[in-house]
DONU-957750 format. One record per residue (C-alpha): residue number from 1; residue in three letters; x, z, y. Coordinates in nm, 4 decimals. Each point is the difference from the previous one (the first is absolute). Example, Ala and Ser with C-alpha at 12.3 -4.5 7.8 and 13.67 -1.06 7.14 Angstrom:
# residues 2
<drenlum 1 "Ala" <1.2300 0.7800 -0.4500>>
<drenlum 2 "Ser" <0.1370 -0.0660 0.3440>>
# end
This chain:
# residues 73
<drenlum 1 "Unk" <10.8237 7.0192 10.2407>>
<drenlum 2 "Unk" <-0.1515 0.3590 -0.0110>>
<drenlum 3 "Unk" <-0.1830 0.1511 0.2867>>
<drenlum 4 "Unk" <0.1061 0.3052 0.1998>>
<drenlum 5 "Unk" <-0.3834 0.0457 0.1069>>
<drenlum 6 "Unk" <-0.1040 0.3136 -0.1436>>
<drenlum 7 "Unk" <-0.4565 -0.0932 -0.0733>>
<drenlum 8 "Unk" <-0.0432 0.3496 0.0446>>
<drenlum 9 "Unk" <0.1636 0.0663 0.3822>>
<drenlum 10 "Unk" <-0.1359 -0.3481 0.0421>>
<drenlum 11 "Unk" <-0.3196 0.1052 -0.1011>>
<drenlum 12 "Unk" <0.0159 0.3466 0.2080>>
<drenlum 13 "Unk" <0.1017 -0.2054 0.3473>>
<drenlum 14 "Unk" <-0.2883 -0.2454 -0.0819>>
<drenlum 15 "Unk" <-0.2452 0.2725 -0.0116>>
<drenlum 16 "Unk" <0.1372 0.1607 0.2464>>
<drenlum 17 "Unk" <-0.0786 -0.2799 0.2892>>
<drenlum 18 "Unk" <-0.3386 -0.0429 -0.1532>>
<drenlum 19 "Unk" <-0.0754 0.3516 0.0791>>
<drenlum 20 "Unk" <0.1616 -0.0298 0.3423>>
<drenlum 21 "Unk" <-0.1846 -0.3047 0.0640>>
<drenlum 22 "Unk" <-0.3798 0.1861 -0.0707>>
<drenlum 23 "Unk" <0.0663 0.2840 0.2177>>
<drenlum 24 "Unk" <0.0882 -0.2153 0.2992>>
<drenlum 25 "Unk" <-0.2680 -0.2565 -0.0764>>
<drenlum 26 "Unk" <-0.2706 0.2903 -0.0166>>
<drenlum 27 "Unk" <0.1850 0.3082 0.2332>>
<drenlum 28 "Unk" <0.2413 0.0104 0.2753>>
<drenlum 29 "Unk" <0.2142 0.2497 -0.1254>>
<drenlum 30 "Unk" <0.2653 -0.3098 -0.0606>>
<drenlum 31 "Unk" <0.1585 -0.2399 0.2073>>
<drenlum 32 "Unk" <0.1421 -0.3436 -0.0582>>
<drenlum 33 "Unk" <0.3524 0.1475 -0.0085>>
<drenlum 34 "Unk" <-0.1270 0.1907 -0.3381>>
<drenlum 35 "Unk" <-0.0870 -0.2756 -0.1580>>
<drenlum 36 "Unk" <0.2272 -0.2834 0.0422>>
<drenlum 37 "Unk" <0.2359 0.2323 -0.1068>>
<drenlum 38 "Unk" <-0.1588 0.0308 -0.3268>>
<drenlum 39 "Unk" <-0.0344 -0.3352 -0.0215>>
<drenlum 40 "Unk" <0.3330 -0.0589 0.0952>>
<drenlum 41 "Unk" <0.1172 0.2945 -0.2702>>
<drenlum 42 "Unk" <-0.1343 -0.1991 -0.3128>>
<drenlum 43 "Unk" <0.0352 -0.3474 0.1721>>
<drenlum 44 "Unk" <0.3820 0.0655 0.0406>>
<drenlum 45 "Unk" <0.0284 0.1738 -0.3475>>
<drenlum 46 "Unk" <-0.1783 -0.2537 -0.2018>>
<drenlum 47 "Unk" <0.0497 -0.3462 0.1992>>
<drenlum 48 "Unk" <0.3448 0.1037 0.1545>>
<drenlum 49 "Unk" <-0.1918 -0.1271 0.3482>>
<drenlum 50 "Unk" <0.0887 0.1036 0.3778>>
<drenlum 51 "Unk" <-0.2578 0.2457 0.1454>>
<drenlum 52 "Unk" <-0.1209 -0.2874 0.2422>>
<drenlum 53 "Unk" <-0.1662 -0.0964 -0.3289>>
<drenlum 54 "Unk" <-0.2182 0.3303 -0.0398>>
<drenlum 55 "Unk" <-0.0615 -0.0388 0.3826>>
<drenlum 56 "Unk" <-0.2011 -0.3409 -0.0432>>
<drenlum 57 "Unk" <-0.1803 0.1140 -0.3406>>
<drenlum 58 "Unk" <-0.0891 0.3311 0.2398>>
<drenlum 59 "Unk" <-0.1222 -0.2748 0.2600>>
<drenlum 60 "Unk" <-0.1847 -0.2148 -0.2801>>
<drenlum 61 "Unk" <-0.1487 0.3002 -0.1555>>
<drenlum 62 "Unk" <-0.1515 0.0957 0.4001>>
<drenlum 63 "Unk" <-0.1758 -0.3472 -0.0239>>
<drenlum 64 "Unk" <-0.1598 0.0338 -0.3370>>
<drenlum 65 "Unk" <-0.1103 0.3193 0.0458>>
<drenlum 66 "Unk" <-0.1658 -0.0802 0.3798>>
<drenlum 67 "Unk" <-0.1437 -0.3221 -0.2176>>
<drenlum 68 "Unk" <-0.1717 0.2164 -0.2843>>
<drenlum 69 "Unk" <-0.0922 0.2829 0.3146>>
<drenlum 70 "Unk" <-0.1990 -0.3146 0.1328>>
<drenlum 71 "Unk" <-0.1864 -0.0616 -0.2904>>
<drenlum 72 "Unk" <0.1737 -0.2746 -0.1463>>
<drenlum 73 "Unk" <0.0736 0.0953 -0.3501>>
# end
């Protein structure tokens, strides 16, 4: 079976949250809104997943990133 997924849109969306997700971990030019819909964008393009599943990767991501704030890495 051959794949619709195009690596290089794939590739662009996957960037695309990463460099979402910096700015709001470091600035607050970007709310949560911004980036669970990037998540949601590549999540629902390459998985074929509902948005709720961006929402709890946005809400997973919030923990990590508090965890490594605290020194924990």
């Amino acid at each position: 079976m051959a794949s619709s997924l195009d690596p290089v849109e794939a590739a662009r969306r996957e960037v695309r949250w990463w460099h979402i997700h910096r700015v709001h971990q470091r600035e607050d030019d970007l709310t949560d809104t911004e980036l669970v819909d990037a998540v949601a964008h590549l999540y629902g393009y390459v998985y074929a997943v509902p948005e709720e599943a961006a929402r709890l990767r946005v809400a997973a991501m919030a923990i990590s990133d508090a965890w490594v704030d605290a020194g924990a890495c």
